[in-house]
N, C-alpha and C positions, 0 to 999 in steps of 0.2 A: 753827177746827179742822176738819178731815176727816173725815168719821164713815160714809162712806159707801165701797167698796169698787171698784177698778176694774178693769172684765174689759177685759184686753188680749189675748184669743182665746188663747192658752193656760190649758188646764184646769188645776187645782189638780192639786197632785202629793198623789194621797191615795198609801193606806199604804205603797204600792210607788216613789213618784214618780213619774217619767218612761219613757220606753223608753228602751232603751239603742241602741236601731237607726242605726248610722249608716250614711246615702246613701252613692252614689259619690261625689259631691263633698262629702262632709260634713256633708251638711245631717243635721238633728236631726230624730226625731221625734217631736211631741209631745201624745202620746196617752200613756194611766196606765197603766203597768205592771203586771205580775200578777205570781204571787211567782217568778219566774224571771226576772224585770228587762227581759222584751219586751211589749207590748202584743198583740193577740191575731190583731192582721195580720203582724207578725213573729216570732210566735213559731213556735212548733213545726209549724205548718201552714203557719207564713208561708217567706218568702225564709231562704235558710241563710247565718249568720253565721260568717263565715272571719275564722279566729284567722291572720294575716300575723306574729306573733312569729317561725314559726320562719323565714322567708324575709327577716327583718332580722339574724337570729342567723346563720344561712348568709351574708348578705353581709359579715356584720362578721366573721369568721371567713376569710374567702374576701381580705377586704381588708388582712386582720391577715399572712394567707400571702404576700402578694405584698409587701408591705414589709418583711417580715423576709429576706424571698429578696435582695430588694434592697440589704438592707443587708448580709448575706451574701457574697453575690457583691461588694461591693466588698469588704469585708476581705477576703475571699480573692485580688481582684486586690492587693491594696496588699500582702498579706503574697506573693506572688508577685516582686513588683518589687523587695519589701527580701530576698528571699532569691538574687537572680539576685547 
């Protein structure tokens, strides 16, 4: 049996866990968080963390207008052709 503990270079997530900081490409970081879910390089001193919800909510909004346009514009052509 195992009794012994293995450090694989990630710190233990005490009370806060982790950071919440994600990279440009994703990458995690992982240093312990403080009570506001950043470590103390990203948090309030550190790099600013951009909320991208609403520029996902603008395109799905922006993509919802152009398919309904579309469907629009044909029933209005198809009701054009059965009224001629």
């Amino acid at each position: 049996m195992l009794s012994q503990s293995v450090n694989i270079g990630i710190p233990s997530p005490k009370p806060y866990g982790l950071c919440l900081f994600l990279g440009p490409g994703g990458e995690r970081c992982f240093n312990p968080a403080r009570e506001d879910g950043f470590c103390s390089e990203h948090g309030e001193s550190g790099e600013v963390v951009i909320d991208a919800s609403w520029f996902r909510r603008g395109a799905a909004l922006i993509l919802l207008v152009v398919f309904l346009w579309v469907v629009f514009a044909g029933f209005l052509r198809e009701l054009a052709d059965w009224l001629r």
